[in-house]
PDB file of N, CA, C and O in Angstrom:
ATOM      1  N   UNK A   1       8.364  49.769 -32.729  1.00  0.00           N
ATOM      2  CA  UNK A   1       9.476  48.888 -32.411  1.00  0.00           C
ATOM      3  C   UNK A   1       9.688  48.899 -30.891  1.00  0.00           C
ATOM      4  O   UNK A   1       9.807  50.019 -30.395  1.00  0.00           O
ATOM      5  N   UNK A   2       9.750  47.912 -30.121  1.00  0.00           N
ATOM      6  CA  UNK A   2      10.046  47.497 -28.576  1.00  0.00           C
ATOM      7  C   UNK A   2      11.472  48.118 -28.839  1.00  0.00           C
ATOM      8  O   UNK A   2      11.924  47.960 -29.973  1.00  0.00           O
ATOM      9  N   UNK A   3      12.244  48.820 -27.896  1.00  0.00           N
ATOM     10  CA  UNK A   3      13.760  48.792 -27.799  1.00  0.00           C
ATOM     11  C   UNK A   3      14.122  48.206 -26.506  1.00  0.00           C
ATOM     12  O   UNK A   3      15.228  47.699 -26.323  1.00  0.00           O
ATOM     13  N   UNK A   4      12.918  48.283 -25.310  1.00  0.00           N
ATOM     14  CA  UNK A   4      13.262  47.337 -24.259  1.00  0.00           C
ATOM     15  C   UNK A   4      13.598  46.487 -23.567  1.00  0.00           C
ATOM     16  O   UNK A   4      13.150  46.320 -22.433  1.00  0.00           O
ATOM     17  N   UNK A   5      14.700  45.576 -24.269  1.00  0.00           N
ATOM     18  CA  UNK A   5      14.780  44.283 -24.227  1.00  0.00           C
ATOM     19  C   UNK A   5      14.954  43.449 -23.165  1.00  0.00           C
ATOM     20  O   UNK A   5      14.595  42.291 -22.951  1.00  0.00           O
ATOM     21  N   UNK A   6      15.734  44.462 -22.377  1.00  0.00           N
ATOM     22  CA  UNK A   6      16.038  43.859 -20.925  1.00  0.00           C
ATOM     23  C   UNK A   6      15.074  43.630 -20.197  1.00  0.00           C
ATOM     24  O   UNK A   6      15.474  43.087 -19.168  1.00  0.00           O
ATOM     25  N   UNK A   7      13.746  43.800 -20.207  1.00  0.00           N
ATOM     26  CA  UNK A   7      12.476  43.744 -19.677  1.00  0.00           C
ATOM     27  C   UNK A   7      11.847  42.555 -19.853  1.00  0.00           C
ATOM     28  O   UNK A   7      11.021  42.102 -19.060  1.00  0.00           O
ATOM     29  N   UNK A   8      12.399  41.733 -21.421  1.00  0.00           N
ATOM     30  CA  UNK A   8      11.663  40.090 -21.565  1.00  0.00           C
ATOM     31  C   UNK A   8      13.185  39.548 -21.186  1.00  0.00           C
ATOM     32  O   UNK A   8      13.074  38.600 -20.409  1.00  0.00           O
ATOM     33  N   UNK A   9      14.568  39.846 -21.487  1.00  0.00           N
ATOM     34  CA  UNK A   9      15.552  38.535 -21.163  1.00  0.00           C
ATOM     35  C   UNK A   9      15.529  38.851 -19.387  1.00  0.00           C
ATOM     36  O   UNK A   9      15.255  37.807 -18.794  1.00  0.00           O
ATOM     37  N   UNK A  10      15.727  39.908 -18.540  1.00  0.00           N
ATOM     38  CA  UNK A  10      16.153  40.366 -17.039  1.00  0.00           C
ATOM     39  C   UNK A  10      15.195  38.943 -16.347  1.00  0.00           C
ATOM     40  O   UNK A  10      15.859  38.054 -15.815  1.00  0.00           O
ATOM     41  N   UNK A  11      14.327  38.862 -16.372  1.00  0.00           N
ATOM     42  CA  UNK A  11      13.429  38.510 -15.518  1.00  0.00           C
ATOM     43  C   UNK A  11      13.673  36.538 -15.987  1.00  0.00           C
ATOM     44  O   UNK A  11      13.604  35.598 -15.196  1.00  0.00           O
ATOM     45  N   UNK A  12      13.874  36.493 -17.071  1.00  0.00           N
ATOM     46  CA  UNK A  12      14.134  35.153 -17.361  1.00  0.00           C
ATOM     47  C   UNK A  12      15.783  34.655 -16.870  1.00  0.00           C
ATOM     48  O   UNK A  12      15.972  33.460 -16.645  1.00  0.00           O
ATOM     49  N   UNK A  13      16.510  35.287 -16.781  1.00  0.00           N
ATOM     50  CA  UNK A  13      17.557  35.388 -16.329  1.00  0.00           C
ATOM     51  C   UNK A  13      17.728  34.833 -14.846  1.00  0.00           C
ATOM     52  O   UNK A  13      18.361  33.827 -14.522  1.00  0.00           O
ATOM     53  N   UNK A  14      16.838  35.939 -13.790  1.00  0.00           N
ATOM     54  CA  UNK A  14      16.755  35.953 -12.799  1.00  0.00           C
ATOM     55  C   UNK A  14      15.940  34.527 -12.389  1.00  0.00           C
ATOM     56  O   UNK A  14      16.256  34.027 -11.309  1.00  0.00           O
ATOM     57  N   UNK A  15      14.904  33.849 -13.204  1.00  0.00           N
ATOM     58  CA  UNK A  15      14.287  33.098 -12.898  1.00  0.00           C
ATOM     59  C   UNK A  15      15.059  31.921 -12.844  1.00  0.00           C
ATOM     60  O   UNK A  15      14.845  31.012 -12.041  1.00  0.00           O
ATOM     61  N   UNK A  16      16.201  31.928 -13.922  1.00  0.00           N
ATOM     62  CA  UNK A  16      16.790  30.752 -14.600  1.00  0.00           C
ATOM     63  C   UNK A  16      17.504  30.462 -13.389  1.00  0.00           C
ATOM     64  O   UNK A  16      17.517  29.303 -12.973  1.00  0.00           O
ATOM     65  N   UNK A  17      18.363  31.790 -12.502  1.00  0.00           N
ATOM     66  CA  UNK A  17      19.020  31.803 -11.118  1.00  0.00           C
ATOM     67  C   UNK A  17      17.935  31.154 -10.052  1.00  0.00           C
ATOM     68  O   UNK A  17      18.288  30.492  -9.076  1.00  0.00           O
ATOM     69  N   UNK A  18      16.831  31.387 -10.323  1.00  0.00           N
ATOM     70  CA  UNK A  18      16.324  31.172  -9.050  1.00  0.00           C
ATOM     71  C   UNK A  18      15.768  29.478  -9.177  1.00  0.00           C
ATOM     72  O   UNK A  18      15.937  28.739  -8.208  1.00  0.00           O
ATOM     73  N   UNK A  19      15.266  29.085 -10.135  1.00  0.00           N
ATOM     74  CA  UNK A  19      15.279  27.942 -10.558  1.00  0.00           C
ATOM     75  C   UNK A  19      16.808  26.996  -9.946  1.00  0.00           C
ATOM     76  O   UNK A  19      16.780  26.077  -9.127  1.00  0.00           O
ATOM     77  N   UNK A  20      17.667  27.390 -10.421  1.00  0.00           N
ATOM     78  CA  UNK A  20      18.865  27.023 -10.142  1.00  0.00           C
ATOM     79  C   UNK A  20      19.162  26.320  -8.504  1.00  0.00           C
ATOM     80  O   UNK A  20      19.436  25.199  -8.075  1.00  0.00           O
ATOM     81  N   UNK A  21      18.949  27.575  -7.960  1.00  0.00           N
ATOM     82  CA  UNK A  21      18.985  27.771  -6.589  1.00  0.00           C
ATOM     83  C   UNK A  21      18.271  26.511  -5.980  1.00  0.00           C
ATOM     84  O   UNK A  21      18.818  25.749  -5.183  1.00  0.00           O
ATOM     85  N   UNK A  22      16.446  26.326  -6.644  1.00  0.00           N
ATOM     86  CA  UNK A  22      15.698  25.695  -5.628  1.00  0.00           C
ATOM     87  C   UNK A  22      16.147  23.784  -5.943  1.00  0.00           C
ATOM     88  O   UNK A  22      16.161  22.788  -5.220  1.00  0.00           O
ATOM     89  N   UNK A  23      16.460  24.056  -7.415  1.00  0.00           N
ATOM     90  CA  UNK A  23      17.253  22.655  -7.594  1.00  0.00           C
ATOM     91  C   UNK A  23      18.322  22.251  -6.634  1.00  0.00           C
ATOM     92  O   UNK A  23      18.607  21.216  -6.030  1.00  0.00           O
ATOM     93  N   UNK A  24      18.909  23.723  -6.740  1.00  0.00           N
ATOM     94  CA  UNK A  24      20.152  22.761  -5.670  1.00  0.00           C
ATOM     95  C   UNK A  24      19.655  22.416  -4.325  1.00  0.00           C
ATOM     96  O   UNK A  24      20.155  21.514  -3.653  1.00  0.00           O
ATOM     97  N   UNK A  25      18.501  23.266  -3.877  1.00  0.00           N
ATOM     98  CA  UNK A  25      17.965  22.782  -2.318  1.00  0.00           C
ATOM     99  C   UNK A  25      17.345  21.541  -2.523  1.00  0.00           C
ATOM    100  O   UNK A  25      17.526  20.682  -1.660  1.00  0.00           O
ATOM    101  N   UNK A  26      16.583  21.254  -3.589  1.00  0.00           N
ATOM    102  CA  UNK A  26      15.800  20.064  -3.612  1.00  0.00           C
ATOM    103  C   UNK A  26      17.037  18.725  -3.126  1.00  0.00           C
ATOM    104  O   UNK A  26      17.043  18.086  -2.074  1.00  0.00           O
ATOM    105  N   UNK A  27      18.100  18.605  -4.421  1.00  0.00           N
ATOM    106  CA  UNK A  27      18.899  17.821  -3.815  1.00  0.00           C
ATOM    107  C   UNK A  27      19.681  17.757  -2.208  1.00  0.00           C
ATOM    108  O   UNK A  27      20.280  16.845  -1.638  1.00  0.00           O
ATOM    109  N   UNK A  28      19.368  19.121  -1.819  1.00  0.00           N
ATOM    110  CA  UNK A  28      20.086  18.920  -0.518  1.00  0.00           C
ATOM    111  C   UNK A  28      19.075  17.971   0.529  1.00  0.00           C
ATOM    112  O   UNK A  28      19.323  17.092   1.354  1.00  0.00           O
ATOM    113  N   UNK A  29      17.926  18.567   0.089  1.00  0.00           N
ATOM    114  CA  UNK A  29      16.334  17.870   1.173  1.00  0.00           C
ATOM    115  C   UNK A  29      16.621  16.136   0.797  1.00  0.00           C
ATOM    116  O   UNK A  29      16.744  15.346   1.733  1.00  0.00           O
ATOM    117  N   UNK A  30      16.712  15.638  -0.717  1.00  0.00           N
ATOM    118  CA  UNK A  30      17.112  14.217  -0.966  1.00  0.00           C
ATOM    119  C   UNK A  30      18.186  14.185   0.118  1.00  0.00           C
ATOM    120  O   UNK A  30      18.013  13.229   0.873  1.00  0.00           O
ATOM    121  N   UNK A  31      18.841  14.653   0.309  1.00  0.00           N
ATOM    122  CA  UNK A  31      20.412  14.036   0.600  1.00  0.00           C
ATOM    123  C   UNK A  31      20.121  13.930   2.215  1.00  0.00           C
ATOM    124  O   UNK A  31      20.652  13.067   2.913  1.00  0.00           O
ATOM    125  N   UNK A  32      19.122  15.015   2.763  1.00  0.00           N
ATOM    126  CA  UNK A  32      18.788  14.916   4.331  1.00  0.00           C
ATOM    127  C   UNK A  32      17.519  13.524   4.026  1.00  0.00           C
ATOM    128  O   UNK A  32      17.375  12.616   4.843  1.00  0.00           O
ATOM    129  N   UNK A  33      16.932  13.589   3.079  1.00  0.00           N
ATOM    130  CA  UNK A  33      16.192  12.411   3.270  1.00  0.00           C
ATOM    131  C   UNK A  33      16.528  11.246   3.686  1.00  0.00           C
ATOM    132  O   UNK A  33      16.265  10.540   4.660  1.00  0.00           O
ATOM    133  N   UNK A  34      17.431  11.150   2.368  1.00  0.00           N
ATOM    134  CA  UNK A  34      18.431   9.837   2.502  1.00  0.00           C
ATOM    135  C   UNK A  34      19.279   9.299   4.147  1.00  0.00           C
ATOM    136  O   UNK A  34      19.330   8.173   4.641  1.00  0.00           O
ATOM    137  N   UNK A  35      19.839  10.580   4.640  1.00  0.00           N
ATOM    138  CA  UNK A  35      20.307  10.242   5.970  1.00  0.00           C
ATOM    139  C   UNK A  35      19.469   9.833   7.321  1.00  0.00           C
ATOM    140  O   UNK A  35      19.830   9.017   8.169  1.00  0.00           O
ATOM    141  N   UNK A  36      17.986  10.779   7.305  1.00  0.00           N
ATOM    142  CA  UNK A  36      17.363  10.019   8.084  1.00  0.00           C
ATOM    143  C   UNK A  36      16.778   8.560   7.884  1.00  0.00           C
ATOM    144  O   UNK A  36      16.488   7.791   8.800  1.00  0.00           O
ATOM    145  N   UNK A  37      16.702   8.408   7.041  1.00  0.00           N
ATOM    146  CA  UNK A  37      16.217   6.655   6.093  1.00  0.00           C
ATOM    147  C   UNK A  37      17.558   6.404   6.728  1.00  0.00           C
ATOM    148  O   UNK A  37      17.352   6.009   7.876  1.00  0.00           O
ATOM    149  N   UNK A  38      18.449   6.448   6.547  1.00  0.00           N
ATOM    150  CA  UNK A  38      19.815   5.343   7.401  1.00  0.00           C
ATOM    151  C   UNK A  38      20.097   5.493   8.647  1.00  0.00           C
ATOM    152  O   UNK A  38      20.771   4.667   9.262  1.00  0.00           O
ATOM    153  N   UNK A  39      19.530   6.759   9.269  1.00  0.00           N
ATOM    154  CA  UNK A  39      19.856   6.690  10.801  1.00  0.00           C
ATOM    155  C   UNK A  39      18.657   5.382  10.973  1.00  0.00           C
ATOM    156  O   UNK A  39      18.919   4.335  11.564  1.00  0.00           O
ATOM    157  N   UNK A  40      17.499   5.642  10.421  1.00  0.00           N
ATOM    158  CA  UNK A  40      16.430   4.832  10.944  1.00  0.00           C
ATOM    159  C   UNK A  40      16.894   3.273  10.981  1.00  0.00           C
ATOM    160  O   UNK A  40      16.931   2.526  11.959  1.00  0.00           O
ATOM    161  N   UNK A  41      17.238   3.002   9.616  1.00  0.00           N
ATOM    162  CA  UNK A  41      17.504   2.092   9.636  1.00  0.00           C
ATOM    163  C   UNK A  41      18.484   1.462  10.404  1.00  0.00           C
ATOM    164  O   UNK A  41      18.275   0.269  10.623  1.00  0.00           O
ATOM    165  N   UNK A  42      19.700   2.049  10.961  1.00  0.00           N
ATOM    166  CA  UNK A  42      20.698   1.669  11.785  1.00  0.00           C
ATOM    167  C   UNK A  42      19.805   1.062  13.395  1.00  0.00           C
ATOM    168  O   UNK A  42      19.851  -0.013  13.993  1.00  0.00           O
ATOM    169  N   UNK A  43      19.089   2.283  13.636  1.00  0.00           N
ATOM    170  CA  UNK A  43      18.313   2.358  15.060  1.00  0.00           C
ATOM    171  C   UNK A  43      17.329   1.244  14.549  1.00  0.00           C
ATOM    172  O   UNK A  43      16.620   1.096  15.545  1.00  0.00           O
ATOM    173  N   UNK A  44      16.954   0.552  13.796  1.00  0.00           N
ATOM    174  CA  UNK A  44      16.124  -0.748  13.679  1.00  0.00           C
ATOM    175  C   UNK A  44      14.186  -0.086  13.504  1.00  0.00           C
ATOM    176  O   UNK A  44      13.129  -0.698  13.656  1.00  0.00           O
ATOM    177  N   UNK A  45      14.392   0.988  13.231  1.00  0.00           N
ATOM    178  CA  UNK A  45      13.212   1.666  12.995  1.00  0.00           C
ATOM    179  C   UNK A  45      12.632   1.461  11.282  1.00  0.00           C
ATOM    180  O   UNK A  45      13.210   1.165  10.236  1.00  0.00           O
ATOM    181  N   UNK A  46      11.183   1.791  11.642  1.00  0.00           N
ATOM    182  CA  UNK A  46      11.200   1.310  10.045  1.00  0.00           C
ATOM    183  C   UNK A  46      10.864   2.368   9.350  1.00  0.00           C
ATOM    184  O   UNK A  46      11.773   3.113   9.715  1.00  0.00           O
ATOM    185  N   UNK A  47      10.186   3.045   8.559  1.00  0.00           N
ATOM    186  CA  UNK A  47      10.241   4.624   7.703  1.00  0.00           C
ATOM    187  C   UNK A  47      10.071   5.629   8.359  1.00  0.00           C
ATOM    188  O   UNK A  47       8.881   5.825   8.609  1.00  0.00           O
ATOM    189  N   UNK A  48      10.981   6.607   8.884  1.00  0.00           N
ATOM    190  CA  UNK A  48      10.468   7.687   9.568  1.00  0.00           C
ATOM    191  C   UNK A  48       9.785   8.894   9.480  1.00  0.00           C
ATOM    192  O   UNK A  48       9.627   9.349   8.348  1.00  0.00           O
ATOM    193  N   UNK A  49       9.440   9.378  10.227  1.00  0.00           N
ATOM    194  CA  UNK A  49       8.104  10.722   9.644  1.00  0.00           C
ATOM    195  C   UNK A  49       9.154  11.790   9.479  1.00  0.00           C
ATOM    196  O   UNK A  49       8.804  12.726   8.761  1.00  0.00           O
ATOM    197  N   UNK A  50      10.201  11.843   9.919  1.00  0.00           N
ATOM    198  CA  UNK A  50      11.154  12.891   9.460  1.00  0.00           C
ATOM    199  C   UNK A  50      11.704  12.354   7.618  1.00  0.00           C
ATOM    200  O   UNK A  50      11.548  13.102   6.653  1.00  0.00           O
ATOM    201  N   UNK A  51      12.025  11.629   7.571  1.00  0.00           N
ATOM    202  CA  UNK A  51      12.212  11.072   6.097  1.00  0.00           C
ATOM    203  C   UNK A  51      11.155  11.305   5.163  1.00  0.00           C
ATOM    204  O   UNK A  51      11.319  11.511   3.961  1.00  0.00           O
ATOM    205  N   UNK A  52      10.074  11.263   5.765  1.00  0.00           N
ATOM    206  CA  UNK A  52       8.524  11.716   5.017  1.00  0.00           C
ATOM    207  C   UNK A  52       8.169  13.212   4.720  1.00  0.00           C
ATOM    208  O   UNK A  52       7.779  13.693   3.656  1.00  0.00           O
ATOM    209  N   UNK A  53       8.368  13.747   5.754  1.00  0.00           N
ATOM    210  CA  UNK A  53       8.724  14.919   5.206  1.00  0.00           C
ATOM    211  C   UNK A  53       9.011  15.458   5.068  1.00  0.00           C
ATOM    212  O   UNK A  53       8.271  16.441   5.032  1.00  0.00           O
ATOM    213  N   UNK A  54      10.619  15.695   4.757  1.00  0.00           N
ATOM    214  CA  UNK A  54      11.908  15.747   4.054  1.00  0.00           C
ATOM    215  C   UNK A  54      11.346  15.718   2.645  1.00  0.00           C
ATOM    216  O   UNK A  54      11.186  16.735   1.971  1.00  0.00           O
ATOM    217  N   UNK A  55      10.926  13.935   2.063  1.00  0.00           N
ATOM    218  CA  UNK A  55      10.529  13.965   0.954  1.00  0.00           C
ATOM    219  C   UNK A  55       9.768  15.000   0.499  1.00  0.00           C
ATOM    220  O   UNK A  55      10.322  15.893  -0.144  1.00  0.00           O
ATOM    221  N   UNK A  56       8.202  15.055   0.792  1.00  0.00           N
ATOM    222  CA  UNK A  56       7.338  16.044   0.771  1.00  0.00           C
ATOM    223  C   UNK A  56       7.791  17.414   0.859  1.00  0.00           C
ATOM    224  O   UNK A  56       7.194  18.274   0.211  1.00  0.00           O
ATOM    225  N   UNK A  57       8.636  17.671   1.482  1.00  0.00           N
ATOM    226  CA  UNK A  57       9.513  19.390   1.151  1.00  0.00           C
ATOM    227  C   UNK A  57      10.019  19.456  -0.002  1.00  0.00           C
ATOM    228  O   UNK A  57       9.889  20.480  -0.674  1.00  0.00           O
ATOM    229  N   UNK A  58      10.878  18.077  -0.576  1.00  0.00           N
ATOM    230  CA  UNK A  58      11.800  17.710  -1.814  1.00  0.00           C
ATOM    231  C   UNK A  58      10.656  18.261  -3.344  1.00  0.00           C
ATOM    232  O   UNK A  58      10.942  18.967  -4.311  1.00  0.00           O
ATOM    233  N   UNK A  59       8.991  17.372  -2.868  1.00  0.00           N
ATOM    234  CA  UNK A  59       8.924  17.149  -3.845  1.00  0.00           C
ATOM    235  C   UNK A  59       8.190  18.656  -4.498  1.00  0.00           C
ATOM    236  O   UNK A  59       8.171  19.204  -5.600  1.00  0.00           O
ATOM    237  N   UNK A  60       7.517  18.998  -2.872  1.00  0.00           N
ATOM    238  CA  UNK A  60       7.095  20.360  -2.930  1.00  0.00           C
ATOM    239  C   UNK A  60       8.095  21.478  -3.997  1.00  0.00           C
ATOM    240  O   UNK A  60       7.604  21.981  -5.007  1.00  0.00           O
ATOM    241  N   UNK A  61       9.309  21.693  -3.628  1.00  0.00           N
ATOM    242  CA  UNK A  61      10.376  22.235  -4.469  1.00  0.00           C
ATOM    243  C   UNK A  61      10.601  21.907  -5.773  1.00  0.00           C
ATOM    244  O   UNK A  61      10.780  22.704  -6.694  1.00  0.00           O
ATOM    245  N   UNK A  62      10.587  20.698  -5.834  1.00  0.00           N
ATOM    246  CA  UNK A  62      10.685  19.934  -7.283  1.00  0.00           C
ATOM    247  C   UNK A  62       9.417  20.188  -8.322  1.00  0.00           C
ATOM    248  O   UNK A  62       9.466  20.190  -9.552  1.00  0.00           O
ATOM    249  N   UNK A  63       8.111  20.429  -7.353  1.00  0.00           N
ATOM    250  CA  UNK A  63       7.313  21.269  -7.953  1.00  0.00           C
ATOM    251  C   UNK A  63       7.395  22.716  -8.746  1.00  0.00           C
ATOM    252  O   UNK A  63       7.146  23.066  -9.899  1.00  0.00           O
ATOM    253  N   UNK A  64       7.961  23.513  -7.324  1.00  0.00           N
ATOM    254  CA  UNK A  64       8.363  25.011  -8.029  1.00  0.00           C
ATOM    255  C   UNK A  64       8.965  25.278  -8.887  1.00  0.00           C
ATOM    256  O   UNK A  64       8.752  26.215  -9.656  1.00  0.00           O
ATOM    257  N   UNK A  65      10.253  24.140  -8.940  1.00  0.00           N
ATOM    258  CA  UNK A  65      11.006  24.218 -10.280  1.00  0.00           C
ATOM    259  C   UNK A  65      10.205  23.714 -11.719  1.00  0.00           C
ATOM    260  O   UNK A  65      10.266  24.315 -12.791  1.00  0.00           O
ATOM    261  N   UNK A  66       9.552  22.636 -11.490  1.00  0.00           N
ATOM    262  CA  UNK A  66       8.268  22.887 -12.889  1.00  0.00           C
ATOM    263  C   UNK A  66       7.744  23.701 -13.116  1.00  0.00           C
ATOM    264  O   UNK A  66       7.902  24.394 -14.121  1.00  0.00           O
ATOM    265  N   UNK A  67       7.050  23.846 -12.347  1.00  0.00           N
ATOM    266  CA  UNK A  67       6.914  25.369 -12.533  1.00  0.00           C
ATOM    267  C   UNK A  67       7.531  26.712 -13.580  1.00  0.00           C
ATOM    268  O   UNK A  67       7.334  27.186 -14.699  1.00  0.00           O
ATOM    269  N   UNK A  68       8.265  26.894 -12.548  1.00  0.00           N
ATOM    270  CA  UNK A  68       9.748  28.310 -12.811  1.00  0.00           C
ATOM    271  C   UNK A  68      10.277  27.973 -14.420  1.00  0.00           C
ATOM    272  O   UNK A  68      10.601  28.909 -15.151  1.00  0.00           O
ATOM    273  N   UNK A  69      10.344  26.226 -15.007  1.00  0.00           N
ATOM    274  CA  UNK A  69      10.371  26.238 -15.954  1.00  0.00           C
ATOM    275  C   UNK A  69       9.978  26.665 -17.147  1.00  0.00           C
ATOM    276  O   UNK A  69      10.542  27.028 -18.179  1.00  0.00           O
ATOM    277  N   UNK A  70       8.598  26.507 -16.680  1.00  0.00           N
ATOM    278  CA  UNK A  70       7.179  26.718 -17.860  1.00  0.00           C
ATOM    279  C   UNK A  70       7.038  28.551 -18.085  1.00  0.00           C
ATOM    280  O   UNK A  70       6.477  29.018 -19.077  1.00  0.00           O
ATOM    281  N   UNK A  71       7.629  29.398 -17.024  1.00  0.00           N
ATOM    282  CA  UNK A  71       7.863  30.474 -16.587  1.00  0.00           C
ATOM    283  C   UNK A  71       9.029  30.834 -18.060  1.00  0.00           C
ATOM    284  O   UNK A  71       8.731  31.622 -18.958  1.00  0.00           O
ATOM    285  N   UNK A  72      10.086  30.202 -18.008  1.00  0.00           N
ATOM    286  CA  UNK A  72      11.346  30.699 -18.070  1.00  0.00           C
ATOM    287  C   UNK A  72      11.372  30.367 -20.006  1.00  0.00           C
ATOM    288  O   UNK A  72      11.939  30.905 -20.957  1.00  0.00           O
ATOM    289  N   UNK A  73      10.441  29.221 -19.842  1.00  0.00           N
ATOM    290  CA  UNK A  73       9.647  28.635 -21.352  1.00  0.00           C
ATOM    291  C   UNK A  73       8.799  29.851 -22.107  1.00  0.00           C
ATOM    292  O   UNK A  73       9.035  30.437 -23.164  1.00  0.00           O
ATOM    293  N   UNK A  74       8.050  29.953 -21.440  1.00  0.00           N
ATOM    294  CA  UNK A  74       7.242  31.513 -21.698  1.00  0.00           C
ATOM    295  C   UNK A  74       7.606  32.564 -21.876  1.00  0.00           C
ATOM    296  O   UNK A  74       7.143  33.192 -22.828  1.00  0.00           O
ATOM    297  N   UNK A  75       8.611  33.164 -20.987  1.00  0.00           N
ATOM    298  CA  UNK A  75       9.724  34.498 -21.450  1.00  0.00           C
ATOM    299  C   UNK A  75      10.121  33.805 -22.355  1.00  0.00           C
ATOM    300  O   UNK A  75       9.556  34.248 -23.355  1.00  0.00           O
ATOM    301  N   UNK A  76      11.083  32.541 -22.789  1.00  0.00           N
ATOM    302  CA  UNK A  76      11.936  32.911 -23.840  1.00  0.00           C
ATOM    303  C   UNK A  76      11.043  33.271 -25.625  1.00  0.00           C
ATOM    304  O   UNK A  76      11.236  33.954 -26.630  1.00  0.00           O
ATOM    305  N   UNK A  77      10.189  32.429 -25.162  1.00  0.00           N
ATOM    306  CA  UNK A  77       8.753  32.623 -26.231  1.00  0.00           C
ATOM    307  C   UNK A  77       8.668  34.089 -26.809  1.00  0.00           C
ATOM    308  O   UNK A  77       9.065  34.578 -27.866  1.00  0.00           O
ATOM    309  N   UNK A  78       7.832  34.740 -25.444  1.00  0.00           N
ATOM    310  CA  UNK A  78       7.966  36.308 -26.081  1.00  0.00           C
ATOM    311  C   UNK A  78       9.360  36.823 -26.546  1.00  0.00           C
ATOM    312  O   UNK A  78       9.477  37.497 -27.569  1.00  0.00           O
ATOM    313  N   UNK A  79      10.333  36.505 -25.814  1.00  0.00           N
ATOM    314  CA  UNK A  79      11.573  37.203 -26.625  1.00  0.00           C
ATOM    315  C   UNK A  79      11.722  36.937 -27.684  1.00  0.00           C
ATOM    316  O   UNK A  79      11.803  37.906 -28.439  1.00  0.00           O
ATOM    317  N   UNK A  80      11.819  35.766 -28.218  1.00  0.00           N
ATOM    318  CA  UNK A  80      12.036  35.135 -29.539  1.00  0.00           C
ATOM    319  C   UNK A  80      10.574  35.927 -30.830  1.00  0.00           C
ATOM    320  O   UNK A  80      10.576  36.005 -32.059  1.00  0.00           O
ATOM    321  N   UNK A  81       9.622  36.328 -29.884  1.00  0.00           N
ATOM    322  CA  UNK A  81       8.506  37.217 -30.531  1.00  0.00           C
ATOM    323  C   UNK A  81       8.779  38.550 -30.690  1.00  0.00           C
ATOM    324  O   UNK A  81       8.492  39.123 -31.741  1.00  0.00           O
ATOM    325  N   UNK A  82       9.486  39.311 -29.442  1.00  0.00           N
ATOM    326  CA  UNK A  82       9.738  40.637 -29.946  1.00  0.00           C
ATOM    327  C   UNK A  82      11.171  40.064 -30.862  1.00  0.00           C
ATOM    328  O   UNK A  82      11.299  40.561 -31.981  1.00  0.00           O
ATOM    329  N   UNK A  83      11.763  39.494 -30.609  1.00  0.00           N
ATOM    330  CA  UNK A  83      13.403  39.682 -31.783  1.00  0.00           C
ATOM    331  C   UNK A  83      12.698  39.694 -33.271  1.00  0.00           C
ATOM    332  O   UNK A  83      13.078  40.477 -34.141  1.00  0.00           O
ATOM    333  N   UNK A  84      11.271  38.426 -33.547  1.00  0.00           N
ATOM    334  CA  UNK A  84      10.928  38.377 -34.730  1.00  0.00           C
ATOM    335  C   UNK A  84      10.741  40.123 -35.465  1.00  0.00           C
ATOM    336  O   UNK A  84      11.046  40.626 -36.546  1.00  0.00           O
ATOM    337  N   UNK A  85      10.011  40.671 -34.073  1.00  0.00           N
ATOM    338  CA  UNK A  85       9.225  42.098 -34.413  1.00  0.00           C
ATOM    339  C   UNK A  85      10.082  42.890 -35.314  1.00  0.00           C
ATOM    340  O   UNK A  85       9.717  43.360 -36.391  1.00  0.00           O
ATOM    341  N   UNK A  86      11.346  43.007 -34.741  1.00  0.00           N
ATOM    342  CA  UNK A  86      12.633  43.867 -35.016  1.00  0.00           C
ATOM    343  C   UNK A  86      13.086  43.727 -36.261  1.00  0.00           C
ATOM    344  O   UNK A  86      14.090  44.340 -36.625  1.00  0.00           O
TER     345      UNK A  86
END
């Protein structure tokens, strides 16, 4: 019998936080995206390389969080495997 449990939920926990976290940066990188796209546009410029990669940081992050998901998908898996064990 596993009695360890905190060893499959701790780490999914922590991930679920950290997941959390990079979501909320992703939207912050949109939200700086978005502002250089309107400075540009004010200044009569047309897509800027700061807006570009802004995005590309966004989507980079938006990556990790797929990621961190499939992660957090996987712990809950085994847990739900050791609870069966018990």
């Amino acid at each position: 019998m596993i009695t360890e449990r905190h060893t499959a939920v701790g780490p999914v926990a922590d991930l679920e936080h950290l997941r959390e976290r990079l979501a909320g940066l992703a939207d912050e990188l949109a939200d700086a995206a978005m502002d250089a796209l309107r400075e540009a546009i004010a200044a009569g410029e047309r897509k800027p390389a700061r807006e570009r990669k802004l995005t590309q940081a966004r989507r980079s992050v938006e990556k990790a969080v797929h990621v961190i998901d499939g992660l957090v998908d996987d712990d809950r898996r085994v847990t739900e495997a050791i609870d069966d064990l018990e």
